[in-house]
NUKOLSE-610057 format. One line per 4 residues: number of its first residue (from 1); their letters; for each residue x, y, z of N, C-alpha, C. Coordinates in pm, 1 decimal. Atoms other than C-alpha are relative to their C-alpha. Last residue first. Layout:
// NUKOLSE-610057
NUM) a) X/Y/Z/X/Y/Z/X/Y/Z; ...
This chain:
// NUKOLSE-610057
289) xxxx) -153.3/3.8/26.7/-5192.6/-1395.9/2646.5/-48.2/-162.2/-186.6; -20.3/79.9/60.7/-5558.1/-1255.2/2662.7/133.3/-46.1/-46.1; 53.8/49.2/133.5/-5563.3/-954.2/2809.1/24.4/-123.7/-9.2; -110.7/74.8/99.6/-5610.5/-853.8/3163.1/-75.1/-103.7/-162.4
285) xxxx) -72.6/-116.5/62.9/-5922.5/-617.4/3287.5/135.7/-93.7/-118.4; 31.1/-22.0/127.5/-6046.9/-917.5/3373.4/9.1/58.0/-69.4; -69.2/126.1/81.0/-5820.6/-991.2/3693.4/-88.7/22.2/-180.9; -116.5/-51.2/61.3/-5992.6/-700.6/3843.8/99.2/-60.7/-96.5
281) xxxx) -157.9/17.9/-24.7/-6257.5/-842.0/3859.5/76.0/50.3/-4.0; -91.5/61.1/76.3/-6606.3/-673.9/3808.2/154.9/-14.3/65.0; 31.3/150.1/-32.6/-6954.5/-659.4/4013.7/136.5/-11.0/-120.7; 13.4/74.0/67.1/-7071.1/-355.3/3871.2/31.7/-129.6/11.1
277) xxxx) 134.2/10.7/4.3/-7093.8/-178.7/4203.6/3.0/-46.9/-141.9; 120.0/68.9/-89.9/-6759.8/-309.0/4361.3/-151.7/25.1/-77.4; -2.2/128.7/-77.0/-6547.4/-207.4/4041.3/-108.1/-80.2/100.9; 45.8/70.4/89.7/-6694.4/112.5/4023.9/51.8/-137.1/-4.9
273) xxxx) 168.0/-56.3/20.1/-6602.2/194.7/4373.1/-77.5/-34.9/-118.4; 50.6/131.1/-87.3/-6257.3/14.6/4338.4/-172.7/18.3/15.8; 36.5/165.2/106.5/-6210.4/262.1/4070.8/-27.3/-107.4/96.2; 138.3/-15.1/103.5/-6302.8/565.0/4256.8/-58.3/-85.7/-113.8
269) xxxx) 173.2/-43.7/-72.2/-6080.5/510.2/4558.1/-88.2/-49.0/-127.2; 36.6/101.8/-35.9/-5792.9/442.7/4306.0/-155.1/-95.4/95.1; -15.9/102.5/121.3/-5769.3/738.5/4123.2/-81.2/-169.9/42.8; 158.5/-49.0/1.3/-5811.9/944.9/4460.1/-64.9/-93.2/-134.7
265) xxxx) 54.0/163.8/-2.5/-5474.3/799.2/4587.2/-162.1/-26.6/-93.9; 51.0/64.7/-65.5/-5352.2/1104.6/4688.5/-105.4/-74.3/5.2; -72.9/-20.7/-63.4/-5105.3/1212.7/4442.0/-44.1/-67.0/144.1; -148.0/30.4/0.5/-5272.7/1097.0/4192.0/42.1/-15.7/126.1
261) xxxx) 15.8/134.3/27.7/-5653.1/1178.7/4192.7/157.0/-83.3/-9.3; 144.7/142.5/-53.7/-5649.5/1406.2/4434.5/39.8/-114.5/-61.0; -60.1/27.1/-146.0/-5308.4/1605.2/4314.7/-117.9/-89.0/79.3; -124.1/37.3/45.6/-5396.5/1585.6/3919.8/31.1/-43.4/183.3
257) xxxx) 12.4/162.2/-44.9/-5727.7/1680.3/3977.7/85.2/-68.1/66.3; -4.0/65.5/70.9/-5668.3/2078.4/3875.6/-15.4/-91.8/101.5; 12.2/165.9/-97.7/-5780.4/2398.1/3976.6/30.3/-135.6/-123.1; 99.8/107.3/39.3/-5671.2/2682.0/3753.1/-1.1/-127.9/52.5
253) xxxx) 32.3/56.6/-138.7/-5407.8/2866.9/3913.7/-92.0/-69.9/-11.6; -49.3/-42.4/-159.4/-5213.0/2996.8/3613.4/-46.8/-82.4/70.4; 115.3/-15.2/7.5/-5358.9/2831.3/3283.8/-7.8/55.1/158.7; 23.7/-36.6/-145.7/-5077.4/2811.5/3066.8/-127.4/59.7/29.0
249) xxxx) 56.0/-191.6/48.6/-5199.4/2663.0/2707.8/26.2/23.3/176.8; 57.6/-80.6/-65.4/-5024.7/2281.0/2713.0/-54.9/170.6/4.6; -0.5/-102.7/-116.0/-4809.4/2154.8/2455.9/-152.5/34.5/50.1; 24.6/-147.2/75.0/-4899.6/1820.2/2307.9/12.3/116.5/75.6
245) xxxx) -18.5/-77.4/-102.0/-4746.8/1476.2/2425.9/-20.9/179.2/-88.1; -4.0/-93.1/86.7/-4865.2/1129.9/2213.7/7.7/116.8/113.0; 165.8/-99.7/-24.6/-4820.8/872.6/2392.9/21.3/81.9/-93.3; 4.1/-58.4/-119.1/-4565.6/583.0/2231.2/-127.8/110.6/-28.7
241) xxxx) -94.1/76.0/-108.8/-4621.7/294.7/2000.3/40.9/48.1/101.1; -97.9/44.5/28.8/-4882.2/482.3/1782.8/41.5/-42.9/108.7; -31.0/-32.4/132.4/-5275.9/578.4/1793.0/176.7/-38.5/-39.9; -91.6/-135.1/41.3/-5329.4/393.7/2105.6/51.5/31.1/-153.3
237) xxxx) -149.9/-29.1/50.7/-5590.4/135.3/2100.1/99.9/147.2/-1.7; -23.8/-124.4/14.6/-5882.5/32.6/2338.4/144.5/7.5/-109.6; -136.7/-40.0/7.8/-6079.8/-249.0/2309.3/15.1/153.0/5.8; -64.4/-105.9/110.8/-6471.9/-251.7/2359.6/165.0/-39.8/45.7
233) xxxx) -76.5/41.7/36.8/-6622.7/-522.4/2590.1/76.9/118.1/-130.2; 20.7/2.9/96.8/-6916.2/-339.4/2678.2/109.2/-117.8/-123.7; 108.5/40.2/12.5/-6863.1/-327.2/2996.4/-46.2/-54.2/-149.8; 39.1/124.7/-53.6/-6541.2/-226.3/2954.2/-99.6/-118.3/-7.1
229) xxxx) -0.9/65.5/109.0/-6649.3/66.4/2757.9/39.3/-164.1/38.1; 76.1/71.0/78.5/-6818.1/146.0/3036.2/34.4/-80.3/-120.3; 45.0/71.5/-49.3/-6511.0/101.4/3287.0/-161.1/-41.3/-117.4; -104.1/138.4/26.5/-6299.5/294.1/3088.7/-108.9/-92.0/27.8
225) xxxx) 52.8/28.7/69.9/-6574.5/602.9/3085.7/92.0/-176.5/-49.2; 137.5/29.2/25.0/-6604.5/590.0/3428.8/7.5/-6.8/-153.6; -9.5/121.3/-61.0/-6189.5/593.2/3474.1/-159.4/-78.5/-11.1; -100.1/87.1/121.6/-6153.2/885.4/3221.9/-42.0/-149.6/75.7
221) xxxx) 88.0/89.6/109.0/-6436.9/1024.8/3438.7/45.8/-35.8/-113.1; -114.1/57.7/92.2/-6224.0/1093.8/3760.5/-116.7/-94.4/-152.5; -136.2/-64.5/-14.8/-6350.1/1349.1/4018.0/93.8/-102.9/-138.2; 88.0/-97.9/69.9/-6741.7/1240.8/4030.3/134.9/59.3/-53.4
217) xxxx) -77.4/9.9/29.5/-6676.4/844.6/4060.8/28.5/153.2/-41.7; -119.7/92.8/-23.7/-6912.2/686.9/4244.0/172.8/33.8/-26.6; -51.7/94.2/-125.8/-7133.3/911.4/4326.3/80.6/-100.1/12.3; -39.9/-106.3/-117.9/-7141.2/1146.8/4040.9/51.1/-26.4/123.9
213) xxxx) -165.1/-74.0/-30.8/-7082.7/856.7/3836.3/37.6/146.4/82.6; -114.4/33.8/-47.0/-7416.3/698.5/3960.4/179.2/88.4/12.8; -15.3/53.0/-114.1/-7645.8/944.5/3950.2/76.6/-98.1/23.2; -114.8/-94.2/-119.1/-7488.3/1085.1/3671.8/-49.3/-27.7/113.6
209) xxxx) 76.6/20.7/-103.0/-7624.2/763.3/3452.3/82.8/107.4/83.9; 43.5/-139.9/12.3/-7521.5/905.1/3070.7/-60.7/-55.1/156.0; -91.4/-126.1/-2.4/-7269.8/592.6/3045.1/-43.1/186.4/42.8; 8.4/-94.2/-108.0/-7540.4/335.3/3149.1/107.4/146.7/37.7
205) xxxx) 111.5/-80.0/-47.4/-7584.7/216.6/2827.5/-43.7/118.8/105.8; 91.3/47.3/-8.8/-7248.1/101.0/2759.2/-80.9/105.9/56.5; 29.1/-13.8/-160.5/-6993.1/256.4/2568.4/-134.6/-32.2/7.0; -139.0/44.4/-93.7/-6875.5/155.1/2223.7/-6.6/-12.2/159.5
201) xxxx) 25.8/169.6/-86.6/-7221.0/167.4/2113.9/103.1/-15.7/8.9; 130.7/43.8/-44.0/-7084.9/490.2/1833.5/-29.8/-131.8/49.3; 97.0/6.7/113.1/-6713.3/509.4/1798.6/-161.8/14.4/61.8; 82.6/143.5/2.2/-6550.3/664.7/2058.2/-71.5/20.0/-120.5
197) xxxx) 91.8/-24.7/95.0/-6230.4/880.2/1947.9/-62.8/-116.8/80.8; 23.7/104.7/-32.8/-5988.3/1043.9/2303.6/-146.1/-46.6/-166.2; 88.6/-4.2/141.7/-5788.1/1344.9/2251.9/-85.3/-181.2/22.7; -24.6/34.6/144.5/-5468.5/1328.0/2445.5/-118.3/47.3/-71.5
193) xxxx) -96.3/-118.8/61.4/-5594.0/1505.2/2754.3/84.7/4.8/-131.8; 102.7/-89.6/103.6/-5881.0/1218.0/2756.0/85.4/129.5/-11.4; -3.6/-133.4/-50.1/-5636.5/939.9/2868.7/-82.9/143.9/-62.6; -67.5/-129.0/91.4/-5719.2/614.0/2736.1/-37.9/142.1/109.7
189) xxxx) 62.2/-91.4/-31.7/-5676.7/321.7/2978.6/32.4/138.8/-46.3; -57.2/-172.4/29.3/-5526.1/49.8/2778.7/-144.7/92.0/116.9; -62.3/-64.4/-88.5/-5626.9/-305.7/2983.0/39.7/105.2/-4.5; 88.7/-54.9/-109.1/-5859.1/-425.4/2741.3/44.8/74.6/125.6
185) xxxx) -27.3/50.7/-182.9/-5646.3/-389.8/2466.7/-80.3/38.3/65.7; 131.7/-11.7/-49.0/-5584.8/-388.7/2075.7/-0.2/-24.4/142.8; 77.2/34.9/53.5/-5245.7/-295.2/1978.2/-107.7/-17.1/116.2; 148.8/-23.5/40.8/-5080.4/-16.3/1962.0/-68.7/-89.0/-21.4
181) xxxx) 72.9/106.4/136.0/-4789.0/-64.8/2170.6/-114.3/72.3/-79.8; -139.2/29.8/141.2/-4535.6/142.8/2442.7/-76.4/-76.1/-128.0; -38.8/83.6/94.7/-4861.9/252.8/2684.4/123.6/14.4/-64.3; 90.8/-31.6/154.7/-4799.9/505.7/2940.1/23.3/-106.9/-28.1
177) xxxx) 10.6/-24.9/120.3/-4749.8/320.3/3272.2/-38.7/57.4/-110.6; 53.3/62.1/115.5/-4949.6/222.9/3572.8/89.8/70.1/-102.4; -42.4/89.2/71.6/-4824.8/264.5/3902.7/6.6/-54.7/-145.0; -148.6/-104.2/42.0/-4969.5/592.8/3998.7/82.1/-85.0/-48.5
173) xxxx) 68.1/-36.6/150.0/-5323.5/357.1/3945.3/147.3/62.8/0.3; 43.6/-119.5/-34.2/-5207.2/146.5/4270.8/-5.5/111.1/-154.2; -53.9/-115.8/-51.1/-5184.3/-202.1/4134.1/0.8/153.3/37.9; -62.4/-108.7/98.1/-5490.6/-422.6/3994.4/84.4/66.2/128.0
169) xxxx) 61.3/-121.6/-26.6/-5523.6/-739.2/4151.8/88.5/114.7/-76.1; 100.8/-61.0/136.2/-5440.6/-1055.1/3935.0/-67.7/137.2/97.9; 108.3/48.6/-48.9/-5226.4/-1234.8/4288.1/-138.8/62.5/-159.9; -6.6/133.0/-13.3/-4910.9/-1148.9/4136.7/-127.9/-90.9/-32.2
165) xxxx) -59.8/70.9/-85.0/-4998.9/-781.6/4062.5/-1.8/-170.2/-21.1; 34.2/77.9/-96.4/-5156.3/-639.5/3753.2/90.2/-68.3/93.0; -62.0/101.3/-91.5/-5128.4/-323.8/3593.2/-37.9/-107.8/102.9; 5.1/21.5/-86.7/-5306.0/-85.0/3333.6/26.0/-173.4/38.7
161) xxxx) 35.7/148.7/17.9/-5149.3/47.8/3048.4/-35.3/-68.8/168.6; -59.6/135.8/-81.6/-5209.0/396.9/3039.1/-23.6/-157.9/-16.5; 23.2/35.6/-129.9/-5278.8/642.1/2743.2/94.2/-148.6/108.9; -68.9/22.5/-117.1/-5233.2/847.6/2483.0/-47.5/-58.8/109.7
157) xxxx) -121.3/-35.1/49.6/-5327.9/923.3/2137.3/58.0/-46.2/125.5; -32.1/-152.4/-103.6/-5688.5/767.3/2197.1/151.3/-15.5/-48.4; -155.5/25.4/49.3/-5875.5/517.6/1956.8/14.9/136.9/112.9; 12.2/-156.3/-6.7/-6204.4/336.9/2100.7/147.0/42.8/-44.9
153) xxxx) -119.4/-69.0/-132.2/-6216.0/30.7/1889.5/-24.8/145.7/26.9; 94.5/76.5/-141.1/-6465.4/-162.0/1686.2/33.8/83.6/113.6; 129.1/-59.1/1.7/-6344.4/39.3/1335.7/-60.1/-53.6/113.6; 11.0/74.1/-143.5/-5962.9/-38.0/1437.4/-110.7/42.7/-10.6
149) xxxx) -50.1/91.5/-4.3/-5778.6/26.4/1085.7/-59.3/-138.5/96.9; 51.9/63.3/71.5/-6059.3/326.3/1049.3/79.0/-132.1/-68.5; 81.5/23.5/-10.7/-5999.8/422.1/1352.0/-36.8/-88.1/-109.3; 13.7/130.1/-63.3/-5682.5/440.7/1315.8/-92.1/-62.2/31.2
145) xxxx) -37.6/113.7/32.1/-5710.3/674.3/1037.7/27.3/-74.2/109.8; 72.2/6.3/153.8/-5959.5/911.8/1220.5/81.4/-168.1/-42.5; 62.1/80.0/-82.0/-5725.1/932.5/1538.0/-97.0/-51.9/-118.1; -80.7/123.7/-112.2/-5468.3/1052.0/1306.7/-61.4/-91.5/50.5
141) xxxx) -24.0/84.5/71.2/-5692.4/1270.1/1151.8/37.6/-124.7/27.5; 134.2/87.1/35.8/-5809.9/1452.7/1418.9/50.8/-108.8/-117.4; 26.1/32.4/-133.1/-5439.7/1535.1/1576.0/-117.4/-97.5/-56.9; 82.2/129.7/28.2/-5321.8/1608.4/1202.1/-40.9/-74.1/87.3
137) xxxx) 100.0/-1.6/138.7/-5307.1/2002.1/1283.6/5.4/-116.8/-25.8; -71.7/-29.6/136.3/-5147.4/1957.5/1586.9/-79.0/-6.2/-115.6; 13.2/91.0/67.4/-5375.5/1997.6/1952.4/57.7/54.7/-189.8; 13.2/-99.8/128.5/-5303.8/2291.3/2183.8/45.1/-164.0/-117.7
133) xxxx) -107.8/95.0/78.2/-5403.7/2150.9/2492.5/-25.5/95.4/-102.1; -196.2/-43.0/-27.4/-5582.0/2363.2/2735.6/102.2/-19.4/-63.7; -5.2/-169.8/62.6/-5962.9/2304.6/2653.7/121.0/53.1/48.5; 31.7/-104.3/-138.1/-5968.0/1915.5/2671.8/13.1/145.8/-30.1
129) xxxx) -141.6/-90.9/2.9/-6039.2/1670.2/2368.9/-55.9/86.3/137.4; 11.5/-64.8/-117.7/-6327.6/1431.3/2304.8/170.5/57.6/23.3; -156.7/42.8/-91.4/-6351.7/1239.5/1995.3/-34.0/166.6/94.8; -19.5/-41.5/-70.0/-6758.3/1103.4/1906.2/172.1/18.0/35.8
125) xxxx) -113.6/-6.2/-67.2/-6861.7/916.2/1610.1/35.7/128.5/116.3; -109.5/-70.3/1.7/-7221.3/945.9/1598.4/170.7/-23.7/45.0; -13.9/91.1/146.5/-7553.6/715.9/1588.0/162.2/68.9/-11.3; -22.2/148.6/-24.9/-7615.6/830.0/1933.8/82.8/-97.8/-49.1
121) xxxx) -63.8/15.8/97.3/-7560.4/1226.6/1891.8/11.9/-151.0/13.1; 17.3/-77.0/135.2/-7725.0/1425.6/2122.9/1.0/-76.7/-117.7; 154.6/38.1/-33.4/-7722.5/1160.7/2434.2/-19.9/63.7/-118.0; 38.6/133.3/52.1/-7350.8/1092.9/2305.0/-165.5/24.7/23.9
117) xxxx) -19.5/65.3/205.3/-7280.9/1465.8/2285.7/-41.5/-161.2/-10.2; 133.1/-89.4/61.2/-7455.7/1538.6/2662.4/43.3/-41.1/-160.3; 155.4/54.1/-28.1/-7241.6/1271.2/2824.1/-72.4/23.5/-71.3; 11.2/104.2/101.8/-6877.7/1340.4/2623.9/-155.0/-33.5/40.4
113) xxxx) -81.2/58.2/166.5/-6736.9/1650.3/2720.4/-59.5/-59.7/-88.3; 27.6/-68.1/72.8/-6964.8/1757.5/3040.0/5.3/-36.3/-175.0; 45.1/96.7/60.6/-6783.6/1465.5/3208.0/-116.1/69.8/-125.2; -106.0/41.0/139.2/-6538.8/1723.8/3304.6/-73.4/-85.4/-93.1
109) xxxx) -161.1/-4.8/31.4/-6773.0/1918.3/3512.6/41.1/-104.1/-157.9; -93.8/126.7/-34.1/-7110.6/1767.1/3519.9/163.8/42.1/10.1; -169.7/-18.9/32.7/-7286.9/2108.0/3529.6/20.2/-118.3/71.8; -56.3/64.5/-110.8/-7704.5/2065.9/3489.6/173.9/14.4/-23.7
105) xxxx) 48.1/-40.7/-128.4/-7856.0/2275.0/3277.9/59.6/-29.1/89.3; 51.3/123.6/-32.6/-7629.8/2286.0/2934.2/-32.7/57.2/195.8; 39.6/-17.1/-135.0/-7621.4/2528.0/2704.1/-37.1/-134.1/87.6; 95.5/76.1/-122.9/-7412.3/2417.8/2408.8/0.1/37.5/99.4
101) xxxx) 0.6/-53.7/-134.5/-7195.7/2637.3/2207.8/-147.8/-55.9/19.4; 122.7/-11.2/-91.5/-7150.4/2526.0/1845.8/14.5/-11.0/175.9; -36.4/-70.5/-132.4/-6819.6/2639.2/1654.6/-147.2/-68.0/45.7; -31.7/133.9/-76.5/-6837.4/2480.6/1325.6/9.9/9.1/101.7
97) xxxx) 27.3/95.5/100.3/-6994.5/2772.2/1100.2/-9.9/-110.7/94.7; 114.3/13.9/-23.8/-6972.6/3030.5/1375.8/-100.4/-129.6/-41.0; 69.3/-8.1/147.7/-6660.3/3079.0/1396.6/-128.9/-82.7/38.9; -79.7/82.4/62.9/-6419.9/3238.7/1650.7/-62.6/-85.4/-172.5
93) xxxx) -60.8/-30.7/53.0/-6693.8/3490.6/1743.7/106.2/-92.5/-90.8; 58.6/-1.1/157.5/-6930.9/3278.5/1871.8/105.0/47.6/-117.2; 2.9/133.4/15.4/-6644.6/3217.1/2184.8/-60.6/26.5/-147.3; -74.0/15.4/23.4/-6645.1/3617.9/2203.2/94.7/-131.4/-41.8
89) xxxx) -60.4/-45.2/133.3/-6962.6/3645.3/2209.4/123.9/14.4/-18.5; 77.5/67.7/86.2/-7019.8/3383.9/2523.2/60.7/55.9/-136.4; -75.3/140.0/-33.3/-6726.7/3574.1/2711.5/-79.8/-40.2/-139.4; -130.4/-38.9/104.0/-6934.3/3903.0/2579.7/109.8/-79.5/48.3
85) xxxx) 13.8/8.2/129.6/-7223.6/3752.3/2757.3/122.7/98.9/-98.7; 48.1/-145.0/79.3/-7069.3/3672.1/3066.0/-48.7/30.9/-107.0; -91.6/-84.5/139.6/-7030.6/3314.0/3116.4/-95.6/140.1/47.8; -216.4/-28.4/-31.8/-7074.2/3083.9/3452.6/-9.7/89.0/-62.1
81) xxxx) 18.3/-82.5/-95.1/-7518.0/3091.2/3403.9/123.2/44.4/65.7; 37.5/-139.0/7.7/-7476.1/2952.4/3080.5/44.9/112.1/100.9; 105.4/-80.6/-86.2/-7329.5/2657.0/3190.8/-15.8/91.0/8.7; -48.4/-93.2/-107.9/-7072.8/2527.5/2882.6/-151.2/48.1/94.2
77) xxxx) 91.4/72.9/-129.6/-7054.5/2209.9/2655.9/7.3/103.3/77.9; -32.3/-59.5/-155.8/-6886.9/2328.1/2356.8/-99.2/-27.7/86.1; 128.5/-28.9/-85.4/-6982.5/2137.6/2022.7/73.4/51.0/142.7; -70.2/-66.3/-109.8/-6709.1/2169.3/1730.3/-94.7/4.4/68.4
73) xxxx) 28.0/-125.2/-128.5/-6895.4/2023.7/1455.5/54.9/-52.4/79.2; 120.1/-80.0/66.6/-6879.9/1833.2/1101.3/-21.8/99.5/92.7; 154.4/86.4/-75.2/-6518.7/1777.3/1219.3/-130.0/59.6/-75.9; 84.2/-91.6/-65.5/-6223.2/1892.0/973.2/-101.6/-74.9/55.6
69) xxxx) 145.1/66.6/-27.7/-5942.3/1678.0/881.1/-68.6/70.3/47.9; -15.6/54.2/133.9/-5599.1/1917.1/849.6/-172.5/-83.8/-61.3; -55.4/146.7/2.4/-5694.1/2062.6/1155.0/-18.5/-29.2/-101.1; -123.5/44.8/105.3/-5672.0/2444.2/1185.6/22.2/-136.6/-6.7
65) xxxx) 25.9/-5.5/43.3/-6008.4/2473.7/1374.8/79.6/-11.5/-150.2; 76.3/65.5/61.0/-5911.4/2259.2/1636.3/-56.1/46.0/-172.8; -129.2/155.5/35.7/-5576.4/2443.7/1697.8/-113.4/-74.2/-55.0; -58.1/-7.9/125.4/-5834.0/2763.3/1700.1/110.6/-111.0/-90.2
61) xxxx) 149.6/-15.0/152.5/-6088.5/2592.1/1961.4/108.0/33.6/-153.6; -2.1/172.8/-3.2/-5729.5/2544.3/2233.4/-119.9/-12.4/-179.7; -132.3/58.7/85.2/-5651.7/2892.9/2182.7/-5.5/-137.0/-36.1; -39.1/-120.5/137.1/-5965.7/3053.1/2248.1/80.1/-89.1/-37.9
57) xxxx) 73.0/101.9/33.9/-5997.5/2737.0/2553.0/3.1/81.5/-192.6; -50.7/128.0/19.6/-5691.8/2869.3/2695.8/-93.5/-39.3/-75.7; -32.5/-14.5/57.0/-5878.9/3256.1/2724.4/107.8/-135.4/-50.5; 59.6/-49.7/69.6/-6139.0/3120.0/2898.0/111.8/7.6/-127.3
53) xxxx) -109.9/33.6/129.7/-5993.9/2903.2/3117.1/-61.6/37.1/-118.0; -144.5/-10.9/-6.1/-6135.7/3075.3/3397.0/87.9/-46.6/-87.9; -2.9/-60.3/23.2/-6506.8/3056.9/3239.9/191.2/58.6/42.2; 87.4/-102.0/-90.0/-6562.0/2714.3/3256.5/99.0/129.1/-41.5
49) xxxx) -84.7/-129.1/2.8/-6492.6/2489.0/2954.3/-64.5/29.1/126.3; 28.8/-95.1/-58.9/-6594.7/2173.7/2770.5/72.6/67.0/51.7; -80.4/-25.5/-118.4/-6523.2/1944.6/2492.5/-114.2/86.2/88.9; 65.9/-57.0/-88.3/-6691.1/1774.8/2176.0/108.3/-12.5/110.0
45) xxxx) -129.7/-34.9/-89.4/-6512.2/1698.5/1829.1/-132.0/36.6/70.2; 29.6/-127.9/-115.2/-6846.9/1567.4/1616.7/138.7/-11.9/107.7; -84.1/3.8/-179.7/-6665.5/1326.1/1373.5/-68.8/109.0/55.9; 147.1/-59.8/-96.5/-6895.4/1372.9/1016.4/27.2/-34.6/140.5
41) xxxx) 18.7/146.6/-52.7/-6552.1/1429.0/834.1/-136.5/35.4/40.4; 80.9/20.5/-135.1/-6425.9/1745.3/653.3/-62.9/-163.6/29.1; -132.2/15.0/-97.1/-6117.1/1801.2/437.9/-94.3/0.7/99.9; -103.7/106.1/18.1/-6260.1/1749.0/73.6/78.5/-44.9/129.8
37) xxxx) 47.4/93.2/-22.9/-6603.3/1862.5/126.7/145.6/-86.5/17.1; 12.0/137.0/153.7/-6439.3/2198.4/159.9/-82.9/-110.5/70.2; 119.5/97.5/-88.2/-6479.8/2457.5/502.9/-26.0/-87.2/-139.6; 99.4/63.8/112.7/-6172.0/2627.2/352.2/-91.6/-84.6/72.9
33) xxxx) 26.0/154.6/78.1/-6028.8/2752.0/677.8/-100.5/-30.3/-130.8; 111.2/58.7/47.1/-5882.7/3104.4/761.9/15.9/-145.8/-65.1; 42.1/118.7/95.9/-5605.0/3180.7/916.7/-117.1/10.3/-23.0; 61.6/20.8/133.3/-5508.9/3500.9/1066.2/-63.7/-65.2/-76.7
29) xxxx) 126.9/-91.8/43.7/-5533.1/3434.7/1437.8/-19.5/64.6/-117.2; 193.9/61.1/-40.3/-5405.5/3116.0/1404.7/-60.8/75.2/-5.6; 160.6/-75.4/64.7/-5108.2/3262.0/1284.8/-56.0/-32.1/-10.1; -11.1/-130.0/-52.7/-4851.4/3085.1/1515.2/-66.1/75.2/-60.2
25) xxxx) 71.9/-33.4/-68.8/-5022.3/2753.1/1389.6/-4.7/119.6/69.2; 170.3/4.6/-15.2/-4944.5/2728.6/1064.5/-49.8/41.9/101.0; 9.4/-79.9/5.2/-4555.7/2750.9/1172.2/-187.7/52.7/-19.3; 8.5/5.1/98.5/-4598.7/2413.8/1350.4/-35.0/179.8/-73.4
21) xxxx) 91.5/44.3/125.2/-4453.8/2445.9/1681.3/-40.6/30.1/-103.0; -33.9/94.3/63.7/-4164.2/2534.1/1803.5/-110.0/-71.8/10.8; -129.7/22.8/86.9/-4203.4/2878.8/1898.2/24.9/-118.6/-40.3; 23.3/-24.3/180.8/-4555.9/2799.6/2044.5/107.3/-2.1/-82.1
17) xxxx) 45.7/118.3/23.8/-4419.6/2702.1/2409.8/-36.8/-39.7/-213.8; -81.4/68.6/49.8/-4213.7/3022.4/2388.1/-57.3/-149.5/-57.8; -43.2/-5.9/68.6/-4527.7/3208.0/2344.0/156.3/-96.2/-34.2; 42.9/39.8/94.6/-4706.2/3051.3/2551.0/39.2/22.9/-107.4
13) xxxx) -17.3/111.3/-6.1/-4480.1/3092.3/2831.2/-53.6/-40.5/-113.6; -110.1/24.5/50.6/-4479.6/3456.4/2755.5/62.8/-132.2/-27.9; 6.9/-14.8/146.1/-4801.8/3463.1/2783.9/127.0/-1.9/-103.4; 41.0/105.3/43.2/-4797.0/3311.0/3133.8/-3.9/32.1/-143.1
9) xxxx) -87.2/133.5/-23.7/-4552.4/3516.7/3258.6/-80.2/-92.7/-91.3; -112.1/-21.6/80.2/-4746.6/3852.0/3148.0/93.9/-133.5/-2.4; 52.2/47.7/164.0/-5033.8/3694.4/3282.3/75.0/47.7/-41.8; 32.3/158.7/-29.8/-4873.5/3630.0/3706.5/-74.4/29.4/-218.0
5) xxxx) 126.4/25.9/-55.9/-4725.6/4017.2/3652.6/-22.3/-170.6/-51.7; 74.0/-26.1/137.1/-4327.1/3995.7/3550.0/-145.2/-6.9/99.5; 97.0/51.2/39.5/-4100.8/4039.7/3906.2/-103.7/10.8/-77.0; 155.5/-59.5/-42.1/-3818.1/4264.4/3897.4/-121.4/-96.1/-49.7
1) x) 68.4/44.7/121.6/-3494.5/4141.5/3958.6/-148.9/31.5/10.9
């Protein structure tokens, strides 16, 4: 049997992956969007990227740009000094209108997403998405109307419910559960591969401190941004009763977390770490019976 090359496999994967989804989206690269008043929001969508998931993030930007609800802007978070400039023009390319490409000096990795758009954007709703997913045309919406059921709340499509032992300590994070509910909770921990909406002052002050979360927490900033909203007392809600599960964009060998923070324990490390330097229970995480 003759072995396919490592991107012929993966395109083929994408293509089956695509076959059953929404026909709309298999001509992404035809579409065009009415940029109307009637189908846009003032939601800034913000993500980031490095240059290996280049061509994932193409695909990932055009699912955004086919969304039923439109953002006022698409902001990319990327370190100049990674891209090629015909990488770069080939990002502009997609569109120019809602597309914005942020230089940014310093590289936070993942936390990239959401730091630099809230310091941008104070007063601003904020949803955060990853550059691999291939998000459905009513993805923004969705989070949109729940938001606007749950205007205090952060809203995410997917996440964990986090666990308490006997004694009120929290259980090992691989322990935890997707949510089954939607309602309000201090214990949801939203997952940012869903799509994650903060409102504006949902998170506390110290959310843009990278001297801390670099050091406390530099590998897991779903868990730094839990903890501010924490702080803050914010709820979290899931957009329906189960996660929400969107295909993936293969991304061959592209480093991932997944085995640190999972597999070995790395999840947990980084929350006891925040934990100890804010000075919070674990027992408070629980809701209100």
């Amino acid at each position: 049997m003759v072995q396919q090359p490592r991107t012929k496999q993966a395109f083929n994967e994408l293509k089956r992956r695509v076959k059953f989804y929404p026909a709309n989206f298999k001509n992404d690269i035809y579409f065009k969007i009415k940029k109307t008043n009637e189908n846009k929001s003032d939601i800034v969508i913000s993500l980031t990227s490095f240059p290996l998931r280049m061509d994932a993030i193409v695909t990932t930007l055009k699912g955004l740009l086919n969304q039923s609800l439109l953002p006022e802007h698409i902001n990319l978070y990327v370190n100049r000094d990674q891209y090629e400039n015909s990488d770069l023009n080939r990002l502009k390319s997609i569109d120019r209108d809602l597309i914005k490409i942020k230089f940014v000096d310093e590289d936070y990795r993942s936390y990239n997403k959401l730091i630099y758009a809230i310091t941008s954007h104070p007063d601003k709703t904020i949803v955060t998405c990853d550059d691999d997913v291939i998000y459905p045309t009513n993805w923004l919406a969705s989070l949109v109307a729940a938001s606007k059921q749950n205007p205090s709340c952060i809203i995410a499509t997917r996440a964990r419910q986090m666990k308490h032992d006997g004694s009120g300590n929290l259980t090992p994070y691989a322990s935890w559960q997707h949510a089954n509910h939607s309602k309000r909770s201090l214990s949801l921990l939203p997952l940012g591969v869903g799509g994650v909406l903060y409102p504006a002052n949902s998170l506390n002050n110290s959310v843009s401190r990278s001297d801390l979360f670099m050091n406390l927490c530099p590998k897991a900033d779903d868990l730094w941004f839990k903890v501010m909203s924490f702080l803050n007392r914010t709820p979290v809600v899931q957009v329906s009763n189960q996660p929400s599960r969107y295909p993936d964009v293969p991304i061959g060998s592209s480093p991932s977390l997944a085995s640190y923070n999972i597999a070995e324990n790395g999840n947990d490390e980084q929350l006891n770490k925040l934990l100890s330097y804010f000075r919070i229970l674990p027992a408070e995480f629980a809701d209100e019976r």
